[in-house]
C-alpha positions in Angstrom: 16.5 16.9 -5.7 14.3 17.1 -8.4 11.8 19.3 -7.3 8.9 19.2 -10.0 9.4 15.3 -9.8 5.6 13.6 -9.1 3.8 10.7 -8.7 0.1 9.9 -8.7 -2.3 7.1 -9.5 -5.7 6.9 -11.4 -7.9 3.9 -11.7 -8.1 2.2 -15.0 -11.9 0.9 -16.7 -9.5 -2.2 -18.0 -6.0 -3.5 -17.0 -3.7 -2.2 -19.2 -5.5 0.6 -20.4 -3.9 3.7 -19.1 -6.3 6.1 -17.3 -7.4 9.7 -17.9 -6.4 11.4 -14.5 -4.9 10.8 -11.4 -4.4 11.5 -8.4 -1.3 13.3 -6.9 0.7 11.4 -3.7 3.6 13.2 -2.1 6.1 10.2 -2.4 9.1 9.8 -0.8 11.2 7.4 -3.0 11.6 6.8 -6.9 11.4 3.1 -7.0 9.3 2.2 -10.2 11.3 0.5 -12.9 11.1 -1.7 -16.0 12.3 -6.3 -16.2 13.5 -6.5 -19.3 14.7 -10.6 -19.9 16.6 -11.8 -22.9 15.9 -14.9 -25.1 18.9 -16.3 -26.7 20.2 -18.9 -29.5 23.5 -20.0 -28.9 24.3 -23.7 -31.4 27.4 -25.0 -33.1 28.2 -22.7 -36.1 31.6 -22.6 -37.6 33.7 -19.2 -36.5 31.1 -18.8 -33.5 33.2 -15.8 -31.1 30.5 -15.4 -28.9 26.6 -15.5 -28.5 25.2 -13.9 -31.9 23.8 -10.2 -31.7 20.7 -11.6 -34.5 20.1 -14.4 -32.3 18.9 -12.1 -28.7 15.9 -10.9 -28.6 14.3 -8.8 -25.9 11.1 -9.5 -23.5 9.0 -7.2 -21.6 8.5 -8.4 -18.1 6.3 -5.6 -17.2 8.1 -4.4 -13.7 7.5 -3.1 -9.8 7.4 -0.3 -8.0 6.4 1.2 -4.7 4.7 3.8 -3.0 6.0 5.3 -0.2 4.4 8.1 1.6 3.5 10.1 4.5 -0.2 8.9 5.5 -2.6 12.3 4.9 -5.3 12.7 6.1 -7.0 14.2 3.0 -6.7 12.0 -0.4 -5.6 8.7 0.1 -8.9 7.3 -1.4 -7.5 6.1 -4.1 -4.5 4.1 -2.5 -6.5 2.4 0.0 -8.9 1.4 -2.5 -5.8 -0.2 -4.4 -4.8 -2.3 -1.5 -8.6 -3.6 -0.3 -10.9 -6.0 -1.6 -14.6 -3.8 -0.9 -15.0 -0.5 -1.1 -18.2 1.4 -0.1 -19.1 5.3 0.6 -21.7 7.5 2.1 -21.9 11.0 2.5 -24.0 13.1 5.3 -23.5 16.4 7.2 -20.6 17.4 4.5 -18.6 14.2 5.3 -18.0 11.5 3.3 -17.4 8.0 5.4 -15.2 5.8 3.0 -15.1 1.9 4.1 -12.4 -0.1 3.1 -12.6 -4.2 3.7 -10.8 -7.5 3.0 -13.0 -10.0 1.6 -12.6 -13.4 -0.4 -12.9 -11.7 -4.0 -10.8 -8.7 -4.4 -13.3 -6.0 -6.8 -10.0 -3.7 -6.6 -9.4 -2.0 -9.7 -6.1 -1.8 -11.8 -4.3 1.7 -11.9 -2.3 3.7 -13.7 0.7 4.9 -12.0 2.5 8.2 -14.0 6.4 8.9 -12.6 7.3 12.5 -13.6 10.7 12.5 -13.7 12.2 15.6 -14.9 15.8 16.0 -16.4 18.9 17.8 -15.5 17.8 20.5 -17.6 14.6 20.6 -16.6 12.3 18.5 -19.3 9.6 16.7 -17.7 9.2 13.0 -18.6 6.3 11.4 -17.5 7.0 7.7 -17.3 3.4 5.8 -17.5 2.8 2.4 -15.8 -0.1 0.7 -16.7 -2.3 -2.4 -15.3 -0.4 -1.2 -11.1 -2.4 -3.9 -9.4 -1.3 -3.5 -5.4 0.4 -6.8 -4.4 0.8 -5.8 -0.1 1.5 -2.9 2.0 2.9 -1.9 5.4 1.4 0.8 7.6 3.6 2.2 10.4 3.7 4.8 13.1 6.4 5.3 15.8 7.5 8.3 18.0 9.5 10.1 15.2 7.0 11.6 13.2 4.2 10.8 10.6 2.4 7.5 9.9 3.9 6.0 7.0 2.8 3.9 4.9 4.2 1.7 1.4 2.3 0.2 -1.0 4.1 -2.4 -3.5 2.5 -2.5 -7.3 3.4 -4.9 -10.0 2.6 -3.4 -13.4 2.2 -4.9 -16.9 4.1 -2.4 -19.2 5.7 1.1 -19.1 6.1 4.1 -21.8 7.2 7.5 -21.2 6.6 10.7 -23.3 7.9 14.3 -22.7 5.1 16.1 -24.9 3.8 18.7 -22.2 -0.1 17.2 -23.7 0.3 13.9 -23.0 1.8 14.5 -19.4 -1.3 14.1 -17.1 -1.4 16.6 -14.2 -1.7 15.1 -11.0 -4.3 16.7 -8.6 -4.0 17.2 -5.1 -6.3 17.4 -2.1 -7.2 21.5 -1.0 -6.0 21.0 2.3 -4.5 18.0 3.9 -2.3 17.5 7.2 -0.4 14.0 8.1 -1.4 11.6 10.7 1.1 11.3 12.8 2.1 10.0 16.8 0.7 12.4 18.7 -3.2 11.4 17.4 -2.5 8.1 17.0 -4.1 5.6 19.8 -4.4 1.1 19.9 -7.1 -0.1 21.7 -7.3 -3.7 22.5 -9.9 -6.0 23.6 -9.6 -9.2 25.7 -12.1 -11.5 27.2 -15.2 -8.2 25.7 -13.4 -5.8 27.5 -11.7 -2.8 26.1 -8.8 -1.1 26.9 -6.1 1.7 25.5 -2.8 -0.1 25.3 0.3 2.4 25.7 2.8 1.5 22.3 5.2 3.2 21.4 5.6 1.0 18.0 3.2 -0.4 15.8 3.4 -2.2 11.9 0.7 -3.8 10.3 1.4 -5.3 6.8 0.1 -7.5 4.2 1.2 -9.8 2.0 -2.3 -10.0 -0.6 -0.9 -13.8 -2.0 -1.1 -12.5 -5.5 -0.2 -14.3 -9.2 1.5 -11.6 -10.9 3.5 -13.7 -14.0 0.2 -15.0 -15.7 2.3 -15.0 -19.2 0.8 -17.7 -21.9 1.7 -18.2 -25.5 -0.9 -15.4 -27.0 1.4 -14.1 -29.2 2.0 -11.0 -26.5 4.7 -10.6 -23.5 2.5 -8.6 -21.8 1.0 -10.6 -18.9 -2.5 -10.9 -17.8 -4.5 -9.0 -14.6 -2.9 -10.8 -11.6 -5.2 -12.9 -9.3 -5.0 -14.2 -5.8 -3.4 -17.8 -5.8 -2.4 -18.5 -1.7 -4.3 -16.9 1.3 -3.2 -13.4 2.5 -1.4 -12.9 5.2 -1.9 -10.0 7.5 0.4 -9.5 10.2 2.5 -6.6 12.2 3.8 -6.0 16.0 3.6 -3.4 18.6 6.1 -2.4 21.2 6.3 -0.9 24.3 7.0 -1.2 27.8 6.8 -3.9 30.1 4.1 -2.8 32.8 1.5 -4.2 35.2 -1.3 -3.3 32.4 0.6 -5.2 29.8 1.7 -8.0 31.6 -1.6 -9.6 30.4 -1.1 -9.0 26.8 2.1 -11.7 27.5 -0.5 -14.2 29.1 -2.7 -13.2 26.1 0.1 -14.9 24.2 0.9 -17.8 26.1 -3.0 -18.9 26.1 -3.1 -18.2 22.5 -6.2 -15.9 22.9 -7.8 -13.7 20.7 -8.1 -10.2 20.8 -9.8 -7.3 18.9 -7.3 -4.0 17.6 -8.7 -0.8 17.2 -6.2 1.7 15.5 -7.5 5.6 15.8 -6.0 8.1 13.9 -7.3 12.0 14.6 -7.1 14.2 12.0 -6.0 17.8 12.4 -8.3 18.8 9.0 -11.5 19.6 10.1 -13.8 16.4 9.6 -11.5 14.0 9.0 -10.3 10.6 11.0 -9.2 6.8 10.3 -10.4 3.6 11.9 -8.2 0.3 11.6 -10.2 -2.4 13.1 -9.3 -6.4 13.2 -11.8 -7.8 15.6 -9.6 -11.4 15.4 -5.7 -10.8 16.2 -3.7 -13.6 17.7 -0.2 -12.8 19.4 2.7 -14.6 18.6 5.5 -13.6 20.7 7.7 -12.6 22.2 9.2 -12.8 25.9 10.1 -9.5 27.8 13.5 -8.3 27.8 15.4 -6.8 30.7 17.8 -4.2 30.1 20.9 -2.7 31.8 20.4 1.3 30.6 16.6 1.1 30.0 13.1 -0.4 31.1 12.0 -3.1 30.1 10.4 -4.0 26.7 8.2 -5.8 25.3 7.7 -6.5 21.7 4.5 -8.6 20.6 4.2 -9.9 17.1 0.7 -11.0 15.7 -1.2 -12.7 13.2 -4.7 -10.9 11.7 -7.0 -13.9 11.6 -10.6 -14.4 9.6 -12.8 -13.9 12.9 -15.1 -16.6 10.8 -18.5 -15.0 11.0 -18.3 -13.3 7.8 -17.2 -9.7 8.8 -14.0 -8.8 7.6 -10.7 -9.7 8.9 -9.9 -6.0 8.3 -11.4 -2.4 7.9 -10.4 0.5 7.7 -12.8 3.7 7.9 -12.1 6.9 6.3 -13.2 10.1 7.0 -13.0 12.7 4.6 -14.3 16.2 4.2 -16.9 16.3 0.8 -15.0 16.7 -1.7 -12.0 15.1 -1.0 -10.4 16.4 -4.0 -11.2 18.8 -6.7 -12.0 16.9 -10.0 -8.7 15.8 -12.1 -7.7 17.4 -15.1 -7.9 15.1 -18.5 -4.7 14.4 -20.1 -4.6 16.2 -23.6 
């Protein structure tokens, strides 16, 4: 394990344009790497062998990469404002409330997304992808441990450097726990009336319908800021077992009602919580299922709809002690 390996990301003022700072997430996974495509000329030619090493020539395709993470409760600012379309913030009584939306227009920025990857002998190479625009993401909790969560990014070019100067530091929040089961609570609400629904699964995820290959004959590879081309899709499912409370989640389903979610997190740093609200979810399934060496399950997949009254399909409130982070360091 490479133990000074680190990731962090850092909003850019223009796609493409690498940022100054950024800001340091305890990743889980390595998963960032370069499309490279070749263009060749193969034609007749008298003692043609094979495909001519003058006549390939290489393309930069930009490339993907993911973050995967442990969901703190302290300094995810910058990834949830990667992943949503608004983003507001107001601070009182030493606590800043961060609110994150889906609208129709996304205003989130580009980032910057620096992989330190340091060698077998110890050199640190900071690998820096530039114009990360967040395509989706997945959050999940379950009864083994913290709330997880992974962001896909598609990026428009790469370059690394192992001059110490050039290598931004990443900055981390003060103090900072993870959310995990144990403070983790689904309410649901049917026909105006709410009620705490025992789960012991839940995913949410996201699919944010974006263009990423907007390539044109400019005289450049490097492709343009990608841009929403298909409605997003918001989805997940939740599991538990099959009681008298939730047998009417399973009628839910077969009426084709809607329901409002409300996802509380509690966070063990003083000051600090999450909200996930869709006030318009639709389940899609499934049937109960018997078992011979357990209880029975149930397992409803659902669709997060636009509630079609102008508030947004989904919000997520953020709770954070002020300041959230000390201020970044400036790459030399």
């Amino acid at each position: 394990m490479a133990l000074d390996a680190s990731i962090g990301i850092g909003a850019e003022t223009e796609y493409g344009v690498a940022a100054t700072a950024v800001t340091g997430y305890e990743g889980k996974s390595d998963s960032w790497k370069v499309s490279r495509e070749f263009i060749e000329s193969v034609g007749f030619r008298a003692g043609l062998q094979t495909a001519r090493a003058d006549r390939r020539t290489i393309v930069n395709m930009g490339g993907e990469g993911e973050l995967e993470l442990d969901l703190l409760d302290v300094g995810a600012n910058d990834l949830l404002r990667a992943v949503f379309d608004t983003h507001t913030v107001t601070e009182a009584l030493g606590k800043a409330t961060h609110v994150y939306e889906t609208a129709t227009y996304s205003g989130a920025p580009s980032f910057t997304a620096q992989m330190v990857r340091p060698t077998v002998e110890g050199t640190r190479v900071a690998y820096k992808h530039v114009g990360c625009v967040a395509t989706g993401f997945t959050l999940s909790a379950d009864l083994k441990g913290a709330v997880g969560v992974k962001v896909p990014f598609d990026f428009q070019d790469v370059s690394h450097t192992k001059v110490p100067g050039q290598i931004l530091e990443p900055a981390y929040p003060a103090d900072a726990r993870a959310y995990d089961w144990t403070r983790t609570a689904l309410t649901l609400k049917r026909a105006g009336v709410s009620a705490q629904v025992d789960v012991s699964k839940l995913e949410v995820k996201a699919d944010l319908g974006l263009k990423t290959d907007r390539r044109f004959l400019r005289g450049s590879s490097l492709k343009r800021k990608p841009v929403r081309a298909a409605v997003p899709t918001f989805e997940g499912s939740l599991e538990g077992e099959f009681t008298d409370a939730t047998l009417p989640l399973y009628e839910s389903f077969l009426a084709g009602e809607i329901l409002g979610m409300t996802v509380d997190l509690e966070g063990l740093t003083p000051g600090t919580s999450m909200r996930i609200e869709a006030s318009a979810i639709q389940l899609t399934g499934e049937s109960p299922e018997a078992s011979v060496d357990d209880v029975t399950a149930l397992k409803l997949p659902f669709r997060i709809l636009d509630p079609g009254d102008g508030t947004a399909a989904l919000r997520v409130t953020y709770v954070v002690p002020v300041p959230t982070v000390p201020d970044p360091p400036t790459g030399g």
